[in-house]
Backbone as a printed PyTorch tensor [residue, N CA C, xyz], in Angstrom:
tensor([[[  7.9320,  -0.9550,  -4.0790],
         [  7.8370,  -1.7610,  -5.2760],
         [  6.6020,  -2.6420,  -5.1450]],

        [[  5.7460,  -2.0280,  -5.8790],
         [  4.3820,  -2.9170,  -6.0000],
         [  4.0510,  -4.0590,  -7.3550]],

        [[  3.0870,  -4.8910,  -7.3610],
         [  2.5660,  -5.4570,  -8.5790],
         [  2.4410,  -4.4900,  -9.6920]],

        [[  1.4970,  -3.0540,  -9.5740],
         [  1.4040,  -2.5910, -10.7430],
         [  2.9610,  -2.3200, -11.4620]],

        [[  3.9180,  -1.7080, -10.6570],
         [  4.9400,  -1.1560, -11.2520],
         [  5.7790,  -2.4480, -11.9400]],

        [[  5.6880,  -4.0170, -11.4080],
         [  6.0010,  -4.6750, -12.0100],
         [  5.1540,  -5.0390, -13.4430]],

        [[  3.6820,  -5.2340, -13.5660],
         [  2.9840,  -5.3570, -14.1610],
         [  3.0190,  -4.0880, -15.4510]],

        [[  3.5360,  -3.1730, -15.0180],
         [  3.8720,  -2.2600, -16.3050],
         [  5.0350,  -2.0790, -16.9900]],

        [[  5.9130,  -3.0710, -15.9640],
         [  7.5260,  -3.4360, -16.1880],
         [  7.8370,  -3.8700, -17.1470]],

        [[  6.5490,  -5.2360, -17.2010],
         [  6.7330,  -6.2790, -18.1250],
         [  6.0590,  -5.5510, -18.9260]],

        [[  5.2480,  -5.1220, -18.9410],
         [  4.3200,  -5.0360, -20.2470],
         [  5.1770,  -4.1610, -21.4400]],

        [[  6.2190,  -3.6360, -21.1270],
         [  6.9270,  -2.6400, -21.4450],
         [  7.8730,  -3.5230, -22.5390]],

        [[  8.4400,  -3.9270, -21.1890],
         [  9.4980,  -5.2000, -21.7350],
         [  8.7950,  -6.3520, -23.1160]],

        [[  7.5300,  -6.5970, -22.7460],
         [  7.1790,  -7.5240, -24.0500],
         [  6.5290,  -7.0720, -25.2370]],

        [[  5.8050,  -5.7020, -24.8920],
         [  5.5210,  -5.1740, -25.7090],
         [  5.6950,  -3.8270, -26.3410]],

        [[  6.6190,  -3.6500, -26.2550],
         [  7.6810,  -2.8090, -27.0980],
         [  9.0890,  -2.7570, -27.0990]],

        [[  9.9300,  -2.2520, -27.9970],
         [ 10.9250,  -2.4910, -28.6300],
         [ 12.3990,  -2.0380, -27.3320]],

        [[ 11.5720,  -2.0570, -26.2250],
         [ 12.8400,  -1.8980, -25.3460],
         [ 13.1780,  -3.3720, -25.0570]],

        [[ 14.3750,  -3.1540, -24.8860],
         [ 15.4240,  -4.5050, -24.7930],
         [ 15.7850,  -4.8590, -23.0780]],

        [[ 15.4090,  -4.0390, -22.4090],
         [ 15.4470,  -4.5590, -20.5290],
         [ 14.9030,  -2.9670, -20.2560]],

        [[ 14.2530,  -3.5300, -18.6660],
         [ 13.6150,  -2.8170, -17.8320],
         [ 14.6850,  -2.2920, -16.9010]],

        [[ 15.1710,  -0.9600, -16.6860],
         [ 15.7980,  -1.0650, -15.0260],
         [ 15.3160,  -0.0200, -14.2100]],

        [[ 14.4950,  -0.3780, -12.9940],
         [ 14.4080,   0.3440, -11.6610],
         [ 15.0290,   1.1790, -11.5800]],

        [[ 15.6480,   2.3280, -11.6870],
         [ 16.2660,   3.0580, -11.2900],
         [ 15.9950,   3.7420,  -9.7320]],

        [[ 16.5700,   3.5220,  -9.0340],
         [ 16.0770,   3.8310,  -7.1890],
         [ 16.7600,   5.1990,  -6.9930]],

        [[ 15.8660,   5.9400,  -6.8310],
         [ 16.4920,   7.3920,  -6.3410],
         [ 16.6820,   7.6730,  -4.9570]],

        [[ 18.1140,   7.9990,  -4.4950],
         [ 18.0850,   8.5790,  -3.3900],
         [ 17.3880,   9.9480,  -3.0340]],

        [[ 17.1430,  10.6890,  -3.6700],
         [ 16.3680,  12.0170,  -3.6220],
         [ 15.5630,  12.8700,  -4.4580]],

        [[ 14.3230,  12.2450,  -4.9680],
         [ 13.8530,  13.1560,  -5.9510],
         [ 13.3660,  14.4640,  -5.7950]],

        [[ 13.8370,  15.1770,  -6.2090],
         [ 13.6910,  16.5260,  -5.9420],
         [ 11.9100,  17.0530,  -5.8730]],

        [[ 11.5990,  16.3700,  -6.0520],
         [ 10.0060,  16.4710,  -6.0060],
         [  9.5840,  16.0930,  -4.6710]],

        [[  9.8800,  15.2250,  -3.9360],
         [  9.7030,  14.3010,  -2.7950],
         [ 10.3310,  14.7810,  -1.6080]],

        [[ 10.0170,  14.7760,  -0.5270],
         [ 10.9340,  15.3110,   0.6750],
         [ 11.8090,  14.0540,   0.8190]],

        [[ 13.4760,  14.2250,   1.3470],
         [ 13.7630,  12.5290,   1.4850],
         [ 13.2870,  12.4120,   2.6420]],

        [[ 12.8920,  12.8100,   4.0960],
         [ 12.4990,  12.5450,   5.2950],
         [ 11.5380,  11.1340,   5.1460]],

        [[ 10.7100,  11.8100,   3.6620],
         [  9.5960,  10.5220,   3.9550],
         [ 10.0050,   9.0320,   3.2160]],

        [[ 10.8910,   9.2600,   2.7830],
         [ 11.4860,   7.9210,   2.2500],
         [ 12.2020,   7.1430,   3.2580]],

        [[ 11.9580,   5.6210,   2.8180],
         [ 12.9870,   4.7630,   3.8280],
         [ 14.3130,   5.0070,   2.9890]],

        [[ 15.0800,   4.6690,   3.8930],
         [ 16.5120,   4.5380,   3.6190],
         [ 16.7700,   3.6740,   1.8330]],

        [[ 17.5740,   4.4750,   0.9170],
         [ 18.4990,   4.0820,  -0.2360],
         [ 18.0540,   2.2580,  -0.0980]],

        [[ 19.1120,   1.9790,   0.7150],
         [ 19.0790,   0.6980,   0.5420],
         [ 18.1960,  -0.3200,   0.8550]],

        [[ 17.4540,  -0.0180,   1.5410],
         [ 15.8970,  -0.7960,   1.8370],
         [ 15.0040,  -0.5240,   0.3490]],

        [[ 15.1630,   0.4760,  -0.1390],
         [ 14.0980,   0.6950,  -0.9190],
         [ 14.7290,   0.1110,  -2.2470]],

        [[ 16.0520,   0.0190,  -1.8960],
         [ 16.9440,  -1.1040,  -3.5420],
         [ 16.5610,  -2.3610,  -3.1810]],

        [[ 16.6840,  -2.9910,  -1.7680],
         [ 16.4800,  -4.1960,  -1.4960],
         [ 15.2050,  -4.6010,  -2.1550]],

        [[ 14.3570,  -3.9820,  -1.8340],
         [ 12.6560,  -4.2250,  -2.2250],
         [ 12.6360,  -4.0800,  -3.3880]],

        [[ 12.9940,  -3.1090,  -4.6990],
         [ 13.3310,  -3.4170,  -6.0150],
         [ 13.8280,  -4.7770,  -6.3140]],

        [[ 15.1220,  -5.2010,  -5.5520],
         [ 16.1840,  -6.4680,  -5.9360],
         [ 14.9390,  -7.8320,  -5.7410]],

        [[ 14.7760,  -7.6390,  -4.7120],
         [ 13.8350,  -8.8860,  -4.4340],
         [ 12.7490,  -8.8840,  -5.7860]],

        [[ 11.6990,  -7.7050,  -5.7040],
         [ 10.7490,  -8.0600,  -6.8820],
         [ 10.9130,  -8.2990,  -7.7230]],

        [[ 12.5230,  -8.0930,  -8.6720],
         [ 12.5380,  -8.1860, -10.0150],
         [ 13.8770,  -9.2850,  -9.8210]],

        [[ 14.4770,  -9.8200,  -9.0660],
         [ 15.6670, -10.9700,  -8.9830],
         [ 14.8520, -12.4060,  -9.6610]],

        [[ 13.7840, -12.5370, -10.1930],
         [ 13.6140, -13.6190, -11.1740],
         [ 13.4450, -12.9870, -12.3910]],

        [[ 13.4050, -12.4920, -12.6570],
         [ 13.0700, -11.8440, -14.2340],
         [ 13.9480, -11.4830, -15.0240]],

        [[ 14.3520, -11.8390, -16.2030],
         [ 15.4730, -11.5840, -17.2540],
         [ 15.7450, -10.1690, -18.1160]],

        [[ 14.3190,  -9.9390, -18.0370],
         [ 14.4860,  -8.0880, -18.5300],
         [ 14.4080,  -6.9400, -17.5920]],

        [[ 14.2550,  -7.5810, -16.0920],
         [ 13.9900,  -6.2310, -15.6780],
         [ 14.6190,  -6.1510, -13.8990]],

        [[ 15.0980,  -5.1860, -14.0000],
         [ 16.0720,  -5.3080, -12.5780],
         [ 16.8840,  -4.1450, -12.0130]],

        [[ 17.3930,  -4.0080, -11.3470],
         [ 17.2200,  -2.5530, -10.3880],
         [ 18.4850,  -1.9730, -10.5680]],

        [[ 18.5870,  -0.5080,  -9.9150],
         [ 19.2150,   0.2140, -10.2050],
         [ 19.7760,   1.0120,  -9.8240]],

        [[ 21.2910,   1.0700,  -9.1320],
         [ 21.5930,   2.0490,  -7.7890],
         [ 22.3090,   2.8340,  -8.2770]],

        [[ 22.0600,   3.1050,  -9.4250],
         [ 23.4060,   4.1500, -10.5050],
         [ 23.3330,   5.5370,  -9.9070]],

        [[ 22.1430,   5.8000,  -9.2600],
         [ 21.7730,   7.2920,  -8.6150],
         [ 22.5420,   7.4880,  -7.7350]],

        [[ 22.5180,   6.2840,  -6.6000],
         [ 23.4130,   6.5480,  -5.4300],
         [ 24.7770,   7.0630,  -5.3040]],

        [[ 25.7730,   7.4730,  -6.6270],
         [ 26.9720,   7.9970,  -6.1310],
         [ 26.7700,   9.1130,  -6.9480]],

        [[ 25.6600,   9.3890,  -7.6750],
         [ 25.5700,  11.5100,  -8.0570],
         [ 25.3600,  11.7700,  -6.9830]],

        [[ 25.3400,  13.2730,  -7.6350],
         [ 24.9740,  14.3340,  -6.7560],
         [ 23.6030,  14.8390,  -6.4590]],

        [[ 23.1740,  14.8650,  -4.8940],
         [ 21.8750,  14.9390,  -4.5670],
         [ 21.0700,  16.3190,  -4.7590]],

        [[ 20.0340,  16.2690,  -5.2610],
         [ 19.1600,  15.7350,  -5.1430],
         [ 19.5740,  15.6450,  -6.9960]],

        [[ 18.1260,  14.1070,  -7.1170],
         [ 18.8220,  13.7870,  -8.4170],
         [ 18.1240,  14.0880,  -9.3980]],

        [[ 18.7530,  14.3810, -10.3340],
         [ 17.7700,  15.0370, -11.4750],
         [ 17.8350,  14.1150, -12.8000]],

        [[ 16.6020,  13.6800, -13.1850],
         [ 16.3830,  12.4600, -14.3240],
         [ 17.8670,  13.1290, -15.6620]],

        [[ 17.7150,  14.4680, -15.5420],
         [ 18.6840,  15.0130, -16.9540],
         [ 20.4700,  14.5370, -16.4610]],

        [[ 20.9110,  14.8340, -15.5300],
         [ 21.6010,  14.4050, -14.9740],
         [ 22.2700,  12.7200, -14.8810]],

        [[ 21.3420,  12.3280, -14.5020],
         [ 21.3190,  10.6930, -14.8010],
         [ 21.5560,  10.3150, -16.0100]],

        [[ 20.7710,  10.6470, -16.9800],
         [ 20.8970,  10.0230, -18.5460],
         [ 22.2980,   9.9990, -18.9890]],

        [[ 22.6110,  11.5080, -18.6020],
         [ 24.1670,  12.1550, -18.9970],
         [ 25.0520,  11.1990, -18.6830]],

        [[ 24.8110,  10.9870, -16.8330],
         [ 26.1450,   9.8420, -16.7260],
         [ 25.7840,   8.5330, -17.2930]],

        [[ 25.0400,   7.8520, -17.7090],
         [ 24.1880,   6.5960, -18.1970],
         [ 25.3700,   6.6820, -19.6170]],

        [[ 25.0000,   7.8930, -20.5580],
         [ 25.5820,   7.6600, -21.9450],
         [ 26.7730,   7.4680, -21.5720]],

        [[ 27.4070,   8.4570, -20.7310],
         [ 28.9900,   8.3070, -20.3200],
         [ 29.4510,   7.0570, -20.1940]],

        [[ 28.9420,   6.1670, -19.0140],
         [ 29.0100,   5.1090, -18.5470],
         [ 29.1600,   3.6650, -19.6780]],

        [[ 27.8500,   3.8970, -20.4670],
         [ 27.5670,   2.7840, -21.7100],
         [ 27.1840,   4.0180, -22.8460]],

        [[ 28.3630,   4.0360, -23.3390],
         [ 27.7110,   4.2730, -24.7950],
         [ 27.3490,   3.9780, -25.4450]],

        [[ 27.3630,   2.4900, -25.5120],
         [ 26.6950,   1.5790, -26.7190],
         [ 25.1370,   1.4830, -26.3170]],

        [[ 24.8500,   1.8940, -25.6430],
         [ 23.2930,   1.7710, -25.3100],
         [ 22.4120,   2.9450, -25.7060]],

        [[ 21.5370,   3.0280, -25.9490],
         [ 20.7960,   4.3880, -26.0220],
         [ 19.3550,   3.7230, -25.1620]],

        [[ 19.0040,   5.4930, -24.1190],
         [ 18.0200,   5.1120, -22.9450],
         [ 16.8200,   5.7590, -23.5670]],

        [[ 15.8620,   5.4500, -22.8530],
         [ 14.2960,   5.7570, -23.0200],
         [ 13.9630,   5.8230, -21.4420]],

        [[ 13.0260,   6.7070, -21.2810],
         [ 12.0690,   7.0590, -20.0730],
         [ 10.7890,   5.9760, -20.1950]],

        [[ 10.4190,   5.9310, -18.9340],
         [  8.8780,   4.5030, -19.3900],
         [  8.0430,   6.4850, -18.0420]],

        [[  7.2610,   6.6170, -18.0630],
         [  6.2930,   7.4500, -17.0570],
         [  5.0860,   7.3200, -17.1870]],

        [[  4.3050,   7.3070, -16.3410],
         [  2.4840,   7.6970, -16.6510],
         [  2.3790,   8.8480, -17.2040]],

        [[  0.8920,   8.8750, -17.9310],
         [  1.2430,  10.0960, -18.7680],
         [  0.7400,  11.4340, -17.5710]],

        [[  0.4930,  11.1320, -16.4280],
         [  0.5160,  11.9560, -15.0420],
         [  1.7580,  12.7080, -14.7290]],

        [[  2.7830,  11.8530, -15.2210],
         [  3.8690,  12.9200, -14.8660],
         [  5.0290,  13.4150, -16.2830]],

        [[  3.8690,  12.6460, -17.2250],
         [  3.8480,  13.2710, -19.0160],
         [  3.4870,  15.1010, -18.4360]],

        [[  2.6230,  14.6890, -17.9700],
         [  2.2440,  16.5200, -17.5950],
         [  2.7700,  17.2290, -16.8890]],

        [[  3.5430,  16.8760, -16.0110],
         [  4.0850,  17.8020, -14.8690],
         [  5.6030,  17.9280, -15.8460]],

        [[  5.8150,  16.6810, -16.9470],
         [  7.1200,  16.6180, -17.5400],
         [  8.2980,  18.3620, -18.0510]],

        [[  7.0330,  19.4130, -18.1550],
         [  7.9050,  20.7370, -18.5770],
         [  8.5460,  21.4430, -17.2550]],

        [[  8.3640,  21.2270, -16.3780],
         [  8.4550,  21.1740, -15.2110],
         [ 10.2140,  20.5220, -14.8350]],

        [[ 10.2730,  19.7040, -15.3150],
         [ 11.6480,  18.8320, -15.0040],
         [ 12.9890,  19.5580, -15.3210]],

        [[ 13.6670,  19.5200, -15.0170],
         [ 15.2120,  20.2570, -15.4030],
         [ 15.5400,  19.8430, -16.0350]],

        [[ 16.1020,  20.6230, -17.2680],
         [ 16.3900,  20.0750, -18.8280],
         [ 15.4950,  19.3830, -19.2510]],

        [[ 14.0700,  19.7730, -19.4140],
         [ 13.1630,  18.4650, -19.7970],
         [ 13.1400,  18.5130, -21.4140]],

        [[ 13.6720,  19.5940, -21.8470],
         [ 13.6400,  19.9400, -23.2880],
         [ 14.7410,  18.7600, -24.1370]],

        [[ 16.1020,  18.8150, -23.4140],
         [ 17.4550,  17.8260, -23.6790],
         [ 17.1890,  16.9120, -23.1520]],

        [[ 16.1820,  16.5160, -22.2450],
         [ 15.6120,  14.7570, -22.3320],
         [ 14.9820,  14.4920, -23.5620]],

        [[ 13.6630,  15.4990, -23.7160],
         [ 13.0020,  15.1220, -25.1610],
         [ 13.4230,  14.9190, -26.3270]],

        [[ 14.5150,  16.0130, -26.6560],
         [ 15.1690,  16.0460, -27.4280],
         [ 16.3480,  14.4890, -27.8070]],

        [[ 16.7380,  14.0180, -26.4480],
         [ 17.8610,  13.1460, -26.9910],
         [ 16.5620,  11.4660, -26.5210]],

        [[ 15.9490,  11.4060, -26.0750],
         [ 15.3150,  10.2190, -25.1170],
         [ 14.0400,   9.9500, -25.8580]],

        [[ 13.7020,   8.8200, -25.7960],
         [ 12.1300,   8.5990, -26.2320],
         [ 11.7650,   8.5900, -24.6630]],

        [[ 10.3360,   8.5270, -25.1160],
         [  9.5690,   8.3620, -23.2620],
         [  8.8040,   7.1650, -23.9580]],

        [[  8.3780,   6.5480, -22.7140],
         [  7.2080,   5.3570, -23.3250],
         [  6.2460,   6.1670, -22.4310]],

        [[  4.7760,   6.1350, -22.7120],
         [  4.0450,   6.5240, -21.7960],
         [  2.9080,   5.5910, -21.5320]],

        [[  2.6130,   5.5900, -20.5510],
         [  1.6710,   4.5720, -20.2410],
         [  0.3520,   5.3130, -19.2650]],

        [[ -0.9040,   4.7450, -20.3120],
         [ -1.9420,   5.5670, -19.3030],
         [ -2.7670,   5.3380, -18.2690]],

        [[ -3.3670,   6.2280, -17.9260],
         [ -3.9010,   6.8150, -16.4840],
         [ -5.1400,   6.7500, -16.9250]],

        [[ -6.3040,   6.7760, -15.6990],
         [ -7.5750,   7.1920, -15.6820],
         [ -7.4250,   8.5010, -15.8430]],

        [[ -8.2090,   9.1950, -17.2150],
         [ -7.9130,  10.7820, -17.9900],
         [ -8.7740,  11.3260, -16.9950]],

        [[ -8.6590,  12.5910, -16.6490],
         [ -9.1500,  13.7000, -15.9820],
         [ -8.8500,  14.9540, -16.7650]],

        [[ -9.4360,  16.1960, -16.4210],
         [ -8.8400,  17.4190, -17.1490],
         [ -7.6010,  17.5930, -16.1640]],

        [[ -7.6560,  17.3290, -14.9310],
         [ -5.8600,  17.4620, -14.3010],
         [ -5.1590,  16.6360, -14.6110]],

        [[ -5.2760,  15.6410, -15.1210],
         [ -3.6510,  14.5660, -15.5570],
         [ -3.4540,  14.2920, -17.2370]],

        [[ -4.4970,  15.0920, -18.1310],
         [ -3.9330,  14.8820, -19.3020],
         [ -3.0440,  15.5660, -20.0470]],

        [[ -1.7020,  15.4530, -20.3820],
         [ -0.8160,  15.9930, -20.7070],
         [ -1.1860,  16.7240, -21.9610]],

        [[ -0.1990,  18.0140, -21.7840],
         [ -0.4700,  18.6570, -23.1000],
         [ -0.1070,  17.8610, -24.5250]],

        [[ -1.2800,  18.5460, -25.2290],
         [ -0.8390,  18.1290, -26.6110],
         [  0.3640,  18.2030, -27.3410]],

        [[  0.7230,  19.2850, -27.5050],
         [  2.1970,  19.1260, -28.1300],
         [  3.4760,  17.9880, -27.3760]],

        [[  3.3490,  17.5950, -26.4400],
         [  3.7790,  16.5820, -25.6190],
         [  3.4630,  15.0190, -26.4970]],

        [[  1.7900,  15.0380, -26.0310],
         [  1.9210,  13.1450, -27.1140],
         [  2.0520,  13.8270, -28.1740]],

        [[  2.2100,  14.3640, -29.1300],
         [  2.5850,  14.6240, -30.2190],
         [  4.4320,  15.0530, -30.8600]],

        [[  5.3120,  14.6430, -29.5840],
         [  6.8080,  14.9860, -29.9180],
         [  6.7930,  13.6760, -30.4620]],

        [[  7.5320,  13.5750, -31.7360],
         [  8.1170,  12.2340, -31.8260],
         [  8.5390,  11.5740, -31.7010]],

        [[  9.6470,  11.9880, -29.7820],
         [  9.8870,  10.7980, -28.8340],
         [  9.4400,  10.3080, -28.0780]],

        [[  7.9860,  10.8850, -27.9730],
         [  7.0300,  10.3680, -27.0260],
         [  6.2530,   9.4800, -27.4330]],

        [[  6.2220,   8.0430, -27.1530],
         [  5.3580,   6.7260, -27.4330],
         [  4.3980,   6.4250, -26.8780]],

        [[  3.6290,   6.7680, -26.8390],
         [  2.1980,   6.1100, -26.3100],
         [  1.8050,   4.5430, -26.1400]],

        [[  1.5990,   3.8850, -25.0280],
         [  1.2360,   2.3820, -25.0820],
         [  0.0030,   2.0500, -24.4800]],

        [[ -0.6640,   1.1290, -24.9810],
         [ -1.7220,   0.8770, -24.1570],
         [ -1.0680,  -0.5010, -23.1310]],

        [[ -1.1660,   0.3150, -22.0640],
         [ -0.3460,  -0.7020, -21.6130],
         [ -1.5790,  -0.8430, -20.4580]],

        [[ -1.6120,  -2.1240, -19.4630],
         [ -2.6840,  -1.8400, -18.3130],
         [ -2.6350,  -0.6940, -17.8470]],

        [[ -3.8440,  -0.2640, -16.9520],
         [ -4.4200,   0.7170, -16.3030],
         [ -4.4250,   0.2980, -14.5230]],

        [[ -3.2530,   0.5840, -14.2740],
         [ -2.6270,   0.4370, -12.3410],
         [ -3.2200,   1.3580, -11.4600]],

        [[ -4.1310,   1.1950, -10.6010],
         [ -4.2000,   2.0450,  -9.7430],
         [ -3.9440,   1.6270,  -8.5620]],

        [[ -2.9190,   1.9080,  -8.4110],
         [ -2.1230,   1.4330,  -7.1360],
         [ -1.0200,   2.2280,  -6.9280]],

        [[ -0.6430,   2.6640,  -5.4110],
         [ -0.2170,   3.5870,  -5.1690],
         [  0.7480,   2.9630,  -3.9500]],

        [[  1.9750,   3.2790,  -3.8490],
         [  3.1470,   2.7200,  -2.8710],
         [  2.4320,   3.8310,  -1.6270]],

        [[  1.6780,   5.0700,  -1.7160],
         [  1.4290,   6.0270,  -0.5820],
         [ -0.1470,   5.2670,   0.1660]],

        [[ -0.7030,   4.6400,  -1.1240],
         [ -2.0450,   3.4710,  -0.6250],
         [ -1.6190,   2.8520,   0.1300]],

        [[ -0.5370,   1.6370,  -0.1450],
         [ -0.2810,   0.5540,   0.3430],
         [  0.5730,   0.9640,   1.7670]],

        [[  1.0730,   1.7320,   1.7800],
         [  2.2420,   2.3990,   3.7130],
         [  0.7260,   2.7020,   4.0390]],

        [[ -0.0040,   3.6250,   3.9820],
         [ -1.3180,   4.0160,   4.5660],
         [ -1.9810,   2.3420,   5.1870]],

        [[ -2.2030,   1.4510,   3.8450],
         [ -2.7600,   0.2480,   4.7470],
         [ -1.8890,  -0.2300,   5.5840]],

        [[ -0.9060,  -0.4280,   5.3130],
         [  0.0840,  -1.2190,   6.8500],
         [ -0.0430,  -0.3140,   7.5920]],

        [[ -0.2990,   0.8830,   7.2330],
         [  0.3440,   1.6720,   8.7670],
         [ -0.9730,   1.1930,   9.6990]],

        [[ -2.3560,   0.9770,   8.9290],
         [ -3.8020,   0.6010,   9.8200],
         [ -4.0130,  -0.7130,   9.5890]],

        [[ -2.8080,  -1.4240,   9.5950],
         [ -3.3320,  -3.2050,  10.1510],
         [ -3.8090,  -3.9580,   8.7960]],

        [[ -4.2310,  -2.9850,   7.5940],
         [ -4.8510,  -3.6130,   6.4450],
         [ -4.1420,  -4.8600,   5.7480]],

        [[ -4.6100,  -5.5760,   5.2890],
         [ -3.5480,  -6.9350,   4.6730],
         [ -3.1120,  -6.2220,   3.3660]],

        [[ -2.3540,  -6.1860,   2.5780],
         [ -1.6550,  -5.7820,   1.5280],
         [ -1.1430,  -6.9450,   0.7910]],

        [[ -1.1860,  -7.6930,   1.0930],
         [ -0.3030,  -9.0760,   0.5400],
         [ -0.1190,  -9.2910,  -0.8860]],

        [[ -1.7970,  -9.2320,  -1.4060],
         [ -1.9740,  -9.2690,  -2.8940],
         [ -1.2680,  -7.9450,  -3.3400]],

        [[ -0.7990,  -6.7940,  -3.2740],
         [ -0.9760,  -5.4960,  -4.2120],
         [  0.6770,  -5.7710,  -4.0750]],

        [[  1.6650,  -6.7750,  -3.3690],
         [  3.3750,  -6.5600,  -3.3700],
         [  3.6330,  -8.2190,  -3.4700]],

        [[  4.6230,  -8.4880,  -4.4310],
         [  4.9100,  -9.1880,  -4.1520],
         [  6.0170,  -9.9860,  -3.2090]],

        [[  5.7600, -11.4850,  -2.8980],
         [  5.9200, -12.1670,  -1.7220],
         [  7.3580, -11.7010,  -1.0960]],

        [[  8.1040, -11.5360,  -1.9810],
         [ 10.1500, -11.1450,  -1.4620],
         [  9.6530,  -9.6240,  -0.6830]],

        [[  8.6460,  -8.9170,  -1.7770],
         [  8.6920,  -7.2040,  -1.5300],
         [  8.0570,  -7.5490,   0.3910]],

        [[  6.6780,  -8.4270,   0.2140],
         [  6.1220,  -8.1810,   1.5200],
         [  6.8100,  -8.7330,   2.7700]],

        [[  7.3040,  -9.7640,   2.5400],
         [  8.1990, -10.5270,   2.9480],
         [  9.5580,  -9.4640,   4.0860]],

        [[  9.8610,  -8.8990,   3.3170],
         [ 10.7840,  -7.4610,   3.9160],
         [ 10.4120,  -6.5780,   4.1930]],

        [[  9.1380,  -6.3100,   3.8710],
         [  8.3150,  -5.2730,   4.5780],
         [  7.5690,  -5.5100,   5.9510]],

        [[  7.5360,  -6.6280,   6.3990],
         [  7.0570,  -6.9960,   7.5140],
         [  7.8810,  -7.0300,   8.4420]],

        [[  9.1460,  -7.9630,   7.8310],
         [ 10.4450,  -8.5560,   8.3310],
         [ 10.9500,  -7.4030,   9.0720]],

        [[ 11.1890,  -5.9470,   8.2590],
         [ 11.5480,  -4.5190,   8.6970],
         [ 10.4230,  -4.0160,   9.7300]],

        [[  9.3790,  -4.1410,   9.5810],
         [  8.3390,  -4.0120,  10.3360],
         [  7.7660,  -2.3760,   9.9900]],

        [[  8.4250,  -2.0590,   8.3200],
         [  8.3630,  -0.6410,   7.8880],
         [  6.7380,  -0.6230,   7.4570]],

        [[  6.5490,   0.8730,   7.6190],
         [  5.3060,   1.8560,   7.8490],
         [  3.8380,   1.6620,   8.7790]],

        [[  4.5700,   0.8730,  10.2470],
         [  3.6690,   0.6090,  11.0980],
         [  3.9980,   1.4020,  11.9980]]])
């Protein structure tokens, strides 16, 4: 949990029509090996801490009692179950706007979910297809431009680099405390 991901948290939260932010912490994204992840609950802790002052936006261990590995279509399903009175939206860069056909059931996300998307430095590899920003649950925001990377920031601790500014003080605070990715 870095500044940018908070910094696009909020921006989300104040400037558009979503009503709270939540972290959702995956125990296993099927994209990701879990080997390289710290443990579930370290990586909720570090969510809890960054967002435990903030009124719209705050974390999320709803993943932890599905079934692994977790799949975003999956989640929503038990989400409506859970609260029906709510209806969810996706927030993603539009980086993984592109890899989005790719996802399991990504059709019955689009179909029932808005996405917010928020952009990236454009390349011909990360700009999502057209018919994509063009579904009418897909929202486009100009929201800041983050380049900051949770695989940047383990790389600098792991070589002594100060990181201090790119996490905030609770996040670094427990990252030292743990003495994780040295």
């Amino acid at each position: 949990m870095h500044v940018g991901h908070l910094i696009i948290a909020n921006h989300m939260a104040e400037f558009t029509d979503l009503d709270e932010i939540w972290f959702v912490v995956t125990p296993h994204n099927p994209h990701k090996e879990k080997k390289s992840l710290l443990k579930d609950y370290h990586r909720y802790e570090m969510v809890y801490r960054a967002t435990q002052d903030m009124n719209t936006i705050s974390p999320s261990k709803i993943e932890f009692d599905l079934p692994q590995p977790n799949y975003t279509s999956h989640t929503l399903i038990h989400l409506e179950e859970k609260y029906p009175d709510r209806k969810f939206a996706l927030i993603m860069g539009e980086d993984n706007l592109r890899s989005f056909p790719k996802w399991k059931n990504h059709e019955a996300i689009l179909d029932k979910n808005e996405l917010y998307v928020y952009p990236r430095i454009k390349d011909d590899n990360t700009r999502p297809q057209p018919q994509l920003l063009d579904h009418k649950n897909v929202k486009t925001t100009e929201a800041p431009i983050m380049q900051i990377s949770a695989t940047y920031i383990r790389n600098c601790v792991k070589t002594g680099k100060r990181v201090t500014p790119l996490l905030p003080k609770a996040v670094w605070d427990y990252v030292d405390e743990m003495n994780f990715y040295r």
